[in-house]
N, C-alpha and C positions, 0 to 999 in steps of 0.2 A: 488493672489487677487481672491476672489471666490463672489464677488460683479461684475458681470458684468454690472449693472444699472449703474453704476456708469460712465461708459462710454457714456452713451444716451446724455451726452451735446454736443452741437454744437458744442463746439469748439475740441473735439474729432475726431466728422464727418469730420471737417476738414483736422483733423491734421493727421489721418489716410488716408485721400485719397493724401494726400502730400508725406505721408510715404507709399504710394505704387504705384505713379509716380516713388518715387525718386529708391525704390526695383527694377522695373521693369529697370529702366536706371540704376541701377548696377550687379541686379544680387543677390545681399544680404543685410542688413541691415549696411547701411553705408551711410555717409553724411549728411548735415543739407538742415532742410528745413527753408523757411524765415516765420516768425512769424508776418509779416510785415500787413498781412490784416483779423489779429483779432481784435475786438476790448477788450476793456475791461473788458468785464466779461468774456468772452472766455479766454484770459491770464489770468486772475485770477482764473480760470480752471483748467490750464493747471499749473500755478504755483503750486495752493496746491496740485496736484496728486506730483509734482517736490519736493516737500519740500524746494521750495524755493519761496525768496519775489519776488515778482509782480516787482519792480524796480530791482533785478537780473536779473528777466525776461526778460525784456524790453532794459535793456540795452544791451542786446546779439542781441539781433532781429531775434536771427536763434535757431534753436533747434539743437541738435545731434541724429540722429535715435540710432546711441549707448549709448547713454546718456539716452534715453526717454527708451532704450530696458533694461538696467542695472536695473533701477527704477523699471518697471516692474515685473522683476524677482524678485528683494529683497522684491517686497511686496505683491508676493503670499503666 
């Protein structure tokens, strides 16, 4: 991904400082973070970078730092 802008949403800011609590308490890129106190446009954020629906979202309530880091990579 060579759009770093595309980052600058809030619910990024978030979901990066959850995902480097969560680095810091393992060491490497592993485990879910809880989705639990974004609101709605922030998961609908976070969904379309996911290429998934906003109700997949939601119904998980946690992300996977490996999940979120796969995504990543395939769309550089």
């Amino acid at each position: 991904m060579n759009n770093v802008k595309a980052f600058n949403h809030s619910a990024f800011k978030k979901l990066f400082q959850l995902f480097k609590k969560k680095y810091y308490s393992y060491g490497e890129m592993r485990g879910t973070v809880s989705l639990k106190d974004f609101n709605m446009d922030e998961l609908e954020e976070i969904a379309g970078f996911l290429g998934v629906s906003l109700a997949s979202l939601t119904s998980k309530s946690s992300l996977s730092l490996k999940m979120f880091d796969e995504k990543l990579k395939s769309s550089a």
